[in-house]
ZAMARGU-4260 file (C-alpha; in steps of 0.2 Angstrom, whole numbers, plus 5000, padded with zeros to 4 digits):
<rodrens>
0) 5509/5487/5566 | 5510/5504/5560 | 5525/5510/5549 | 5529/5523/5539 | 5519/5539/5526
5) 5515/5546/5510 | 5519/5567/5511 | 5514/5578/5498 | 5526/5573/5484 | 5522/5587/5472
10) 5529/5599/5484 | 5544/5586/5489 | 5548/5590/5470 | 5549/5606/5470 | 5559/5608/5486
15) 5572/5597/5481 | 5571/5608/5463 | 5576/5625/5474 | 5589/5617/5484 | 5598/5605/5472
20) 5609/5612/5461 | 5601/5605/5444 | 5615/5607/5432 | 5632/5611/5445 | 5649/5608/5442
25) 5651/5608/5462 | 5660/5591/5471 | 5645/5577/5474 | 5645/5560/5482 | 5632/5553/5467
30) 5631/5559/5451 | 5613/5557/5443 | 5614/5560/5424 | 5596/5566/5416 | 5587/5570/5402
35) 5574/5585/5400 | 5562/5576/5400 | 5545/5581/5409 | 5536/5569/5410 | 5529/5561/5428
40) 5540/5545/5427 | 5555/5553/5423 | 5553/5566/5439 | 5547/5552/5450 | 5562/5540/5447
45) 5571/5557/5450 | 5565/5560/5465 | 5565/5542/5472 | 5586/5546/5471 | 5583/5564/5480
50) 5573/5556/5492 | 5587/5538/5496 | 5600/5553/5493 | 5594/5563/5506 | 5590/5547/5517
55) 5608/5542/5516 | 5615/5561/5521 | 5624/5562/5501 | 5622/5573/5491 | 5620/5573/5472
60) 5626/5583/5455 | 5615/5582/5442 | 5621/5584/5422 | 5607/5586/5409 | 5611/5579/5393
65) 5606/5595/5381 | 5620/5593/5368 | 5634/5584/5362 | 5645/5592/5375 | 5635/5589/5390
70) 5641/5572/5388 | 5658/5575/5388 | 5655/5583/5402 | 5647/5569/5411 | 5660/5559/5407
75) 5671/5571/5417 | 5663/5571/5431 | 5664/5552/5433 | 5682/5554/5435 | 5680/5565/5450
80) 5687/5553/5463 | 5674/5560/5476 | 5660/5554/5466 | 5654/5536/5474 | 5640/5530/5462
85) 5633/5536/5446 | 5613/5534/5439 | 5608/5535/5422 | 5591/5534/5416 | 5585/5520/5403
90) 5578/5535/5391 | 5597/5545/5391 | 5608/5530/5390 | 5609/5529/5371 | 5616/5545/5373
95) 5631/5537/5379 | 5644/5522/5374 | 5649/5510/5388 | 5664/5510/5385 | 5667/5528/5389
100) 5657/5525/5403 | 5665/5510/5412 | 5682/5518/5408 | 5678/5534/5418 | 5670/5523/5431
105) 5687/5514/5434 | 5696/5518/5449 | 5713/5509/5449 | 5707/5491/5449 | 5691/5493/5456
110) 5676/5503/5448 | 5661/5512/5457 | 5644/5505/5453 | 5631/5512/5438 | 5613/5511/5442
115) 5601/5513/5426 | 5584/5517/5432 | 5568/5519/5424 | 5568/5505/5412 | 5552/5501/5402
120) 5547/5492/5387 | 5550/5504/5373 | 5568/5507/5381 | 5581/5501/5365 | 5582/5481/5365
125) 5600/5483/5357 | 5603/5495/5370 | 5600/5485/5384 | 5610/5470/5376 | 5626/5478/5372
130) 5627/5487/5393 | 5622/5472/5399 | 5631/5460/5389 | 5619/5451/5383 | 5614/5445/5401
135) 5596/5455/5397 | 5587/5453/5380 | 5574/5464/5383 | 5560/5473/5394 | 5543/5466/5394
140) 5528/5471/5400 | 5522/5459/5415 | 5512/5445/5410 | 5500/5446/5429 | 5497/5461/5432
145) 5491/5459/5448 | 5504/5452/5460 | 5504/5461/5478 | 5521/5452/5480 | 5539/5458/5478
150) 5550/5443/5478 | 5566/5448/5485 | 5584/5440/5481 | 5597/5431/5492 | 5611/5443/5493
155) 5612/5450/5511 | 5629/5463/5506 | 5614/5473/5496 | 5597/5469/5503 | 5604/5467/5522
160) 5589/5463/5532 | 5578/5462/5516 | 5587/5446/5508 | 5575/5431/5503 | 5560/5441/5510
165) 5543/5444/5501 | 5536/5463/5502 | 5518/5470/5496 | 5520/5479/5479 | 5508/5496/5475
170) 5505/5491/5458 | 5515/5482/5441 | 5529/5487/5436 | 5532/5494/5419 | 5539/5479/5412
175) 5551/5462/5419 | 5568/5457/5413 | 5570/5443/5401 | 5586/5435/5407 | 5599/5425/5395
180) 5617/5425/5387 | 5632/5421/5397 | 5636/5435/5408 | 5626/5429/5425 | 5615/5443/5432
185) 5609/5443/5450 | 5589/5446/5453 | 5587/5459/5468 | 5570/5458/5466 | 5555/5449/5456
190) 5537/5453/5452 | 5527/5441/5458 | 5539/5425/5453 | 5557/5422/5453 | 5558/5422/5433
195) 5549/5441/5434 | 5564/5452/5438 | 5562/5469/5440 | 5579/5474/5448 | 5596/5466/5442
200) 5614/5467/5448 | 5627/5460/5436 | 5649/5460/5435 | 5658/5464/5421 | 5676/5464/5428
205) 5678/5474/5440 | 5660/5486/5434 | 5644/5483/5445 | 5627/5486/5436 | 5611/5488/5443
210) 5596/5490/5434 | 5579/5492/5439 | 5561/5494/5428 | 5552/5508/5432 | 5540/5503/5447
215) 5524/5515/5440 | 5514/5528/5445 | 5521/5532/5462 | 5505/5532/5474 | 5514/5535/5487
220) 5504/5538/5505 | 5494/5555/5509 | 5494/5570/5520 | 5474/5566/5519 | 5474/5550/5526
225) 5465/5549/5541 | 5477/5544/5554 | 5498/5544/5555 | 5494/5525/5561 | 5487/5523/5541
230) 5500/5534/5533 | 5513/5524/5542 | 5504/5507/5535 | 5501/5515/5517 | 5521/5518/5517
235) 5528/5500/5520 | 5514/5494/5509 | 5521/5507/5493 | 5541/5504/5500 | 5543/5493/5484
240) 5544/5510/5475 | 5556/5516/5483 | 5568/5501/5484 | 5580/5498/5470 | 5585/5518/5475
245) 5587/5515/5492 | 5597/5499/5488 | 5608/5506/5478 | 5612/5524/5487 | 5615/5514/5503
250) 5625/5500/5495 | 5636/5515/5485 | 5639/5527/5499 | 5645/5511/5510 | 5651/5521/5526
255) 5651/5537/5518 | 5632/5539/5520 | 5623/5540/5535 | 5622/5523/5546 | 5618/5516/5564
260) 5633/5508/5572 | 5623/5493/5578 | 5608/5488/5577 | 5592/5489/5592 | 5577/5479/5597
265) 5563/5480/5611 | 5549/5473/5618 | 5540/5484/5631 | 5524/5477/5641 | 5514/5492/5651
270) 5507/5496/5665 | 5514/5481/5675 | 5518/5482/5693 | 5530/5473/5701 | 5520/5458/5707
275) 5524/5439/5702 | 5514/5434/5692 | 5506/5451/5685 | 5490/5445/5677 | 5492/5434/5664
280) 5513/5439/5664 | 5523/5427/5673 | 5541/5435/5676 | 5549/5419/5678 | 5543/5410/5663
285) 5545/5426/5653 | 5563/5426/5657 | 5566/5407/5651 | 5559/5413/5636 | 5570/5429/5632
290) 5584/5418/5636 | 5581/5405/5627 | 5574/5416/5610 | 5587/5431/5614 | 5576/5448/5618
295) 5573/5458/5630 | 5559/5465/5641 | 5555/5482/5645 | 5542/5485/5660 | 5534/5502/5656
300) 5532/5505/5675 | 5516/5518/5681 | 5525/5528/5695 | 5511/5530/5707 | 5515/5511/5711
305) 5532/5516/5718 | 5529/5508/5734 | 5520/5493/5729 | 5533/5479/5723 | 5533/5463/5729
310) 5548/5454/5734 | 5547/5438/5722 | 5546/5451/5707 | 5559/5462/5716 | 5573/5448/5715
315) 5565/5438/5698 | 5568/5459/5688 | 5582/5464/5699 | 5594/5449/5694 | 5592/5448/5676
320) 5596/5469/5669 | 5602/5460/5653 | 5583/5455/5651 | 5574/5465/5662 | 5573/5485/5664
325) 5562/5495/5670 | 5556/5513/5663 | 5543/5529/5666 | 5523/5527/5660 | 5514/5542/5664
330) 5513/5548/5681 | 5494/5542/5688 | 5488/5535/5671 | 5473/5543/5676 | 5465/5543/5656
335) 5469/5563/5654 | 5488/5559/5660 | 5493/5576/5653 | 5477/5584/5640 | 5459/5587/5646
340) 5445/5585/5633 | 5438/5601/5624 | 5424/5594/5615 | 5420/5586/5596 | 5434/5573/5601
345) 5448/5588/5602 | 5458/5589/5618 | 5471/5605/5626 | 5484/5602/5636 | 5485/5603/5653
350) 5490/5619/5660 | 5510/5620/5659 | 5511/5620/5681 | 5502/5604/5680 | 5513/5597/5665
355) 5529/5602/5675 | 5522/5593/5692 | 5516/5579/5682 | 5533/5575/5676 | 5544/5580/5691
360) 5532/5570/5700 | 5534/5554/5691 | 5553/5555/5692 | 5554/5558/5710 | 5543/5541/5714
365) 5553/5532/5702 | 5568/5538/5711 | 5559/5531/5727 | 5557/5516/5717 | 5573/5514/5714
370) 5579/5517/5733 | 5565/5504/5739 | 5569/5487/5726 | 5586/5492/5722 | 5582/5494/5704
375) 5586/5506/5691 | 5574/5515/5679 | 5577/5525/5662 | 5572/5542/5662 | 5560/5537/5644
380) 5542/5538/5644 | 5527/5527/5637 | 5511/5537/5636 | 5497/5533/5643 | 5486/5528/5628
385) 5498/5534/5618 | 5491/5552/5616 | 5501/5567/5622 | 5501/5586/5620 | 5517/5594/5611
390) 5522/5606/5629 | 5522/5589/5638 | 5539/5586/5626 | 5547/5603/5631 | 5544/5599/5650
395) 5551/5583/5647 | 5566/5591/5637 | 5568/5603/5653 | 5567/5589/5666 | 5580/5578/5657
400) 5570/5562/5651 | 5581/5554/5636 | 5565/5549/5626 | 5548/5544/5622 | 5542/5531/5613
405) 5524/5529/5605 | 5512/5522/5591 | 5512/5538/5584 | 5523/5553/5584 | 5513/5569/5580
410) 5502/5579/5596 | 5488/5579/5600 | 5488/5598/5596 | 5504/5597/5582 | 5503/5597/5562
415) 5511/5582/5556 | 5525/5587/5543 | 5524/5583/5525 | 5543/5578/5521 | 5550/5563/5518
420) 5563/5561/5532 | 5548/5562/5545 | 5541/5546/5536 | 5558/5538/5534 | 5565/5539/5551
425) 5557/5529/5565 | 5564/5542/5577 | 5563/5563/5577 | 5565/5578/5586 | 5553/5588/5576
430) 5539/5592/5591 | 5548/5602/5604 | 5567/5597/5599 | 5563/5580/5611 | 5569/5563/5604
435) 5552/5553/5598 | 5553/5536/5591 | 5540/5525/5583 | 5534/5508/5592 | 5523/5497/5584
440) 5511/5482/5593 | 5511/5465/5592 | 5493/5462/5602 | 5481/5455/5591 | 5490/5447/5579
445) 5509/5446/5577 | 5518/5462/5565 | 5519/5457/5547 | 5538/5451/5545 | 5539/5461/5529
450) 5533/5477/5540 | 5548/5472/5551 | 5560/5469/5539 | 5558/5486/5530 | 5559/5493/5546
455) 5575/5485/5550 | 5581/5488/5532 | 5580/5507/5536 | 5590/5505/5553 | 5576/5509/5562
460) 5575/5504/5581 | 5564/5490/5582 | 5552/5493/5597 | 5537/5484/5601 | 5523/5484/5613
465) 5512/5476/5621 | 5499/5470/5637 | 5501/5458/5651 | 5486/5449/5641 | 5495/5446/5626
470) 5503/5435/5636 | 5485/5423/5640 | 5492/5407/5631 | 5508/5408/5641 | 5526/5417/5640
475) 5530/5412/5622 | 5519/5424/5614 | 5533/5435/5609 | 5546/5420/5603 | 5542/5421/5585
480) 5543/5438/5582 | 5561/5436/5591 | 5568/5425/5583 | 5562/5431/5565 | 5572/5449/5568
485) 5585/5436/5575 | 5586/5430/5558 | 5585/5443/5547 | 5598/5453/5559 | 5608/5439/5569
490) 5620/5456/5577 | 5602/5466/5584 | 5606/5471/5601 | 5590/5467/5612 | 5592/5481/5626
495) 5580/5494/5638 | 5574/5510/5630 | 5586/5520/5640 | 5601/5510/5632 | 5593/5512/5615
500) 5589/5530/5618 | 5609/5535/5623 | 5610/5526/5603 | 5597/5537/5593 | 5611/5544/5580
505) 5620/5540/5567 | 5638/5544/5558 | 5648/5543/5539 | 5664/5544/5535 | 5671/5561/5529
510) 5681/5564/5515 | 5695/5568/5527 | 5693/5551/5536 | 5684/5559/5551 | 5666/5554/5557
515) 5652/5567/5555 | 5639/5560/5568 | 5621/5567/5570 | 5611/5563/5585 | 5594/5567/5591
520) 5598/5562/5609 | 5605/5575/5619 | 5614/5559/5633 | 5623/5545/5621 | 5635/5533/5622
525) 5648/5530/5608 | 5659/5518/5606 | 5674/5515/5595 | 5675/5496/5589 | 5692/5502/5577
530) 5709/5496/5580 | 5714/5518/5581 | 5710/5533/5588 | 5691/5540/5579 | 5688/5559/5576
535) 5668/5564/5578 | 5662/5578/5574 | 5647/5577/5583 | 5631/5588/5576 | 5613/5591/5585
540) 5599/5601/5582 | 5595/5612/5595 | 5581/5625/5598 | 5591/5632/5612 | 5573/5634/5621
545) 5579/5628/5639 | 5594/5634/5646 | 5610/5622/5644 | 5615/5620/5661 | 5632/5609/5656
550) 5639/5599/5639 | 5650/5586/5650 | 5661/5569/5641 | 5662/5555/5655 | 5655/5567/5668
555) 5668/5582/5665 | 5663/5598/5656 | 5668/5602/5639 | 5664/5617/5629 | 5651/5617/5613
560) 5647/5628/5597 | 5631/5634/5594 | 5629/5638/5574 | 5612/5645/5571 | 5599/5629/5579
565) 5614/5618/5579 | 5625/5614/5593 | 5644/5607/5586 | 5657/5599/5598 | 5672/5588/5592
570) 5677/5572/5602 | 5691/5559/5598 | 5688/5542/5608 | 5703/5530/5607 | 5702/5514/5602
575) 5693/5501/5609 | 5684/5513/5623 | 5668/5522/5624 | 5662/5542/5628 | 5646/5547/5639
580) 5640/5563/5630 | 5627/5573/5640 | 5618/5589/5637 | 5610/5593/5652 | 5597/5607/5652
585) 5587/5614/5667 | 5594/5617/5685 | 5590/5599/5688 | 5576/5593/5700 | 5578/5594/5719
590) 5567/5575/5722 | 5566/5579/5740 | 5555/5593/5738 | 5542/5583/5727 | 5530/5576/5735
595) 5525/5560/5729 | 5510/5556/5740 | 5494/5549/5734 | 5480/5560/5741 | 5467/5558/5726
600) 5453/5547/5730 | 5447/5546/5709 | 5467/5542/5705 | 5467/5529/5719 | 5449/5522/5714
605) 5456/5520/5699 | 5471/5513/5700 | 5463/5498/5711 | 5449/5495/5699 | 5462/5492/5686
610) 5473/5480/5697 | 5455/5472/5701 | 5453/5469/5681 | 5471/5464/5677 | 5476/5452/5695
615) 5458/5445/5698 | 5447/5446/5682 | 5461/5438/5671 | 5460/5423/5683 | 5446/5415/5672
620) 5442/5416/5653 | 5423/5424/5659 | 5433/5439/5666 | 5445/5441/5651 | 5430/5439/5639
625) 5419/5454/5650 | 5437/5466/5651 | 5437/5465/5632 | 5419/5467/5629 | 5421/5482/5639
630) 5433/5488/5631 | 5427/5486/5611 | 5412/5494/5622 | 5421/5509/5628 | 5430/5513/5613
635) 5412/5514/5602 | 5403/5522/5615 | 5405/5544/5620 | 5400/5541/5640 | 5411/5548/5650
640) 5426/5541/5661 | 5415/5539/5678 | 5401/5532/5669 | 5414/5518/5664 | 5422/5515/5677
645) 5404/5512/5686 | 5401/5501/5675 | 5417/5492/5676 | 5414/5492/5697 | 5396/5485/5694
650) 5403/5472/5682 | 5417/5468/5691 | 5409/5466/5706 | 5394/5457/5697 | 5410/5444/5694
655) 5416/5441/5708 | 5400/5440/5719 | 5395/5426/5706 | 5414/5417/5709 | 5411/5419/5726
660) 5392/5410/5726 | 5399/5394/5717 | 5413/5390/5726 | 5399/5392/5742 | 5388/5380/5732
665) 5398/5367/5728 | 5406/5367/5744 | 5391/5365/5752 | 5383/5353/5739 | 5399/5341/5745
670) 5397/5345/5763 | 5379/5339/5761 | 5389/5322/5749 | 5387/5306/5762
</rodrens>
């Protein structure tokens, strides 16, 4: 399973120093109290709030204590009724009487939660005692020092899909709480065993506490790494650093920072055809298993077998759309779907006639699908072999697909960018303005639960993928995986791609009780679950490349604002109903002008050679053995694609010529039985 990434953090730094007012006096969300200090520690547990900050859509005052009336003024600007949360470094709190600062953090009879950060163990003993009430005597320094475990505590309002999970660590904390006194304290999260508590959350009244130790040297993953699939991995594995500020940002801001209004999961198996059963997937069985385990089933559909469903699968897909749907894979899957190679492993896009036909094509057969089995289709495509050039996602933009999905999200021919939002959403728009989100397989060996768990953490859709073989040991290949996401997130919606697509944005409440709502989608659903009428001010990022043929709500046209690359609209939605936004772009596609015939003898070849290796060679473990021999083959080997696919004939056929001989043996051998 892939995850998230390591950008350059030097330069994260000295972004967020240019456009973060250091030292303002300007309305914030969270207030971040800090020292002068240089060193690397301080900066990083800085940034690791810059970073949850930006994350959660807030935005954050700093006040550095310089003089005696810096902290007067600090204890200001925790008055300010706008401020949600406050964070105060370990090596600045002496600077400051508790008192003071729970009586400015006092908000009638409720009080907004202090987070202390950066805590080590030269941090003030007597300092730590008196804020905490006793309830921690000290910092030490970890007794292992080479855990790879974060144990994670039970409390599900804080850590939500985290609770009572394990995650890996990057390295040892800088020292773990000694626990005691009378005042209970709550562990968020442990080093290695329950009694090493690195992060803490404690009442005093009304006042929430959270402290946390500093985690170390943040080696966080790299621009250099060779691949986004590693930089994705490298991420979850060094998430532990990042934690206690991402707990705490998301748990201050509540609605006022950015959230998903539910929750999505997916499982996608490609390039399946509607034929019952398809390889080693039986549709049937498959379906007692989604029902029973509660998920659903994505076929990524390859549109050059439009006309080929069989009626069995027809009736087993068409009755069940809650567990079933159905969406766009390519166009041939011809291996160079939409690139050609260029040499020394580089490829270049196809040229943009071919790219438009391509993708018009597959839409129209899919739409002859649709007319011949009665079944719908989302307009959301799988790669081929999950590479893709970046003009595939303007056509796709133009054409009106709602999405792609794939392992990795930078092109072929595209710079990956170093920021930290890239890495923390599983979803962008930064190739071509197109809606791209992150999937992740379960074929080999099941995702890590703590991979999913971050994952889920972070809101992020949950989609996963997979082949008709990973099914070889039957239907319940998937179950545990289900029913683990189940658990950690019992209100998950298991839905199609196109469903979760219409839901790739998010929205936090405004000072003026409004909704801000940002989506990357340019066609999604909202609705209202309130008990009153909703105000959203609805914001998308917008390259305005392709022409916007029409903005409509519920199919009737409204008007928009464009505000530099930004398009604005406002929409109220009553209570209890829900609004179908669409930006349409293009002049739409006339289908019966496409044609959709299938005149190339290598695409046909193709096509049956690969339904001869998924419907006949899956029928015995020698064929399934020889398919991934040949595959582990291919992948090592630099012969080109007709070279393979002879060898995949003359393998293939070797096969079946020696099925064919036994059952002639043996029936010959017991004709000739007396």
């Amino acid at each position: 399973m892939g995850g998230l990434i390591r950008p350059c953090w030097p330069a994260l730094v000295l972004l967020f120093l240019c456009i973060v007012p250091w030292s303002s006096c300007a309305a914030a969300d969270l207030l971040v109290i800090a020292s002068d200090s240089t060193s690397d520690n301080t900066i990083e547990n800085r940034r690791d709030l810059h970073i949850a900050a930006e994350y959660y859509g807030v935005t954050i005052e700093v006040v550095h204590i310089r003089a005696k009336s810096d902290i007067q003024r600090a204890l200001e600007r925790m008055t300010d009724r706008r401020v949600f949360g406050v964070a105060i470094p370990a090596d600045v709190l002496p600077e400051f009487n508790e008192s003071r600062v729970f009586a400015a953090l006092r908000r009638a009879s409720a009080a907004i939660p202090l987070f202390v950060n950066g805590v080590t163990a030269t941090t003030d003993v007597l300092t730590l005692q008196s804020w905490s009430r006793g309830a921690i005597r000290r910092c030490s320094p970890p007794t292992q020092v080479q855990s790879e475990s974060l144990l994670l505590g039970s409390t599900k309002s804080v850590l939500h899909q985290l609770a009572g999970l394990t995650i890996p660590v990057a390295n040892s904390p800088a020292c773990v709480f000694v626990v005691g006194g009378d005042l209970p304290s709550e562990t968020l999260a442990a080093y290695g065993t329950v009694e090493s508590a690195t992060f803490v959350r404690m009442k005093t009244g009304p006042q929430e506490l959270f402290l946390a130790a500093d985690s170390g040297r943040r080696d966080l993953p790299n621009a250099a790494s060779d691949t986004e699939l590693l930089r994705n991995a490298e991420f979850f594995r060094n998430f532990s650093q990042l934690l206690p500020s991402m707990v705490f940002v998301r748990y201050a801001a509540g609605e006022s920072g950015w959230h998903a209004p539910a929750h999505y999961a997916n499982l996608t198996v490609d390039d399946v055809w509607l034929r019952q059963p398809y390889g080693h997937l039986d549709f049937q069985s498959l379906l007692g298993e989604m029902g029973k385990h509660n998920f659903h089933t994505t076929l990524a559909f390859i549109p050059w077998n439009f006309d080929r469903s069989e009626a069995k699968a027809i009736a087993i897909i068409g009755k069940h759309p809650d567990r079933y749907s159905i969406c766009i894979h390519g166009d041939n899957h011809d291996h160079g779907e939409f690139f050609l190679p260029a040499g020394d492993g580089r490829f270049k896009a196809l040229p943009d006639a071919e790219q438009a036909a391509r993708l018009k094509q597959a839409v129209a057969r899919m739409e002859r699908f649709r007319i011949l089995t009665g079944i719908p289709y989302d307009r959301f495509m799988i790669f081929p072999h999950e590479l893709f050039p970046a003009v595939t996602l303007r056509f796709m933009k133009s054409y009106n697909y709602v999405g792609m999905a794939n392992a990795t999200l930078t092109p072929l021919d595209g710079q990956q960018p170093d920021d930290a939002r890239f890495f923390l959403n599983a979803t962008t728009t930064s190739f071509e303005n197109f809606p791209s989100a992150r999937r992740y397989s379960v074929e080999g060996v099941d995702a890590p639960e703590n991979l999913i768990a971050v994952a889920a953490f972070l809101e992020h859709p949950l989609l996963f993928y997979a082949h008709h073989a990973y099914f070889a040991n039957g239907a319940k290949a998937f179950n545990s995986t289900a029913e683990f996401i189940n658990r950690i997130d019992p209100a998950v919606n298991w839905t199609g791609l196109g469903n979760i697509a219409q839901r790739l944005y998010k929205i936090r409440r405004r000072p003026d009780n409004d909704f801000d709502l940002w989506t990357m989608t340019a066609d999604l659903r909202l609705r209202n679950a309130s008990i009153r009428e909703e105000t959203y001010h609805v914001i998308k990022d917008e390259n305005f490349a392709d022409p916007i043929r029409q903005v409509s709500v519920n199919g009737q046209p409204i008007t928009y604002n464009r505000r530099g690359n930004t398009l604005t609209l406002v929409l109220k939605v009553p209570a209890g109903q829900e609004r179908h936004v669409q930006i349409e772009y293009g002049g739409g596609l006339n289908f019966s002008a496409i044609d959709v015939s299938k005149p190339s003898w290598r695409i046909n070849s193709l096509r049956r050679i690969s339904d001869f290796r998924d419907l006949v060679l899956s029928k015995s473990i020698l064929g399934d053995k020889l398919v991934a021999f040949y595959y582990r083959w291919r992948n090592a080997s630099d012969w080109t694609l007709y070279r393979m696919v002879f060898v995949c004939l003359l393998v293939g056929g070797g096969l079946l010529l020696a099925i064919v001989w036994r059952r002639w043996y043996f029936r010959r051998k017991g004709a000739a039985t007396p």
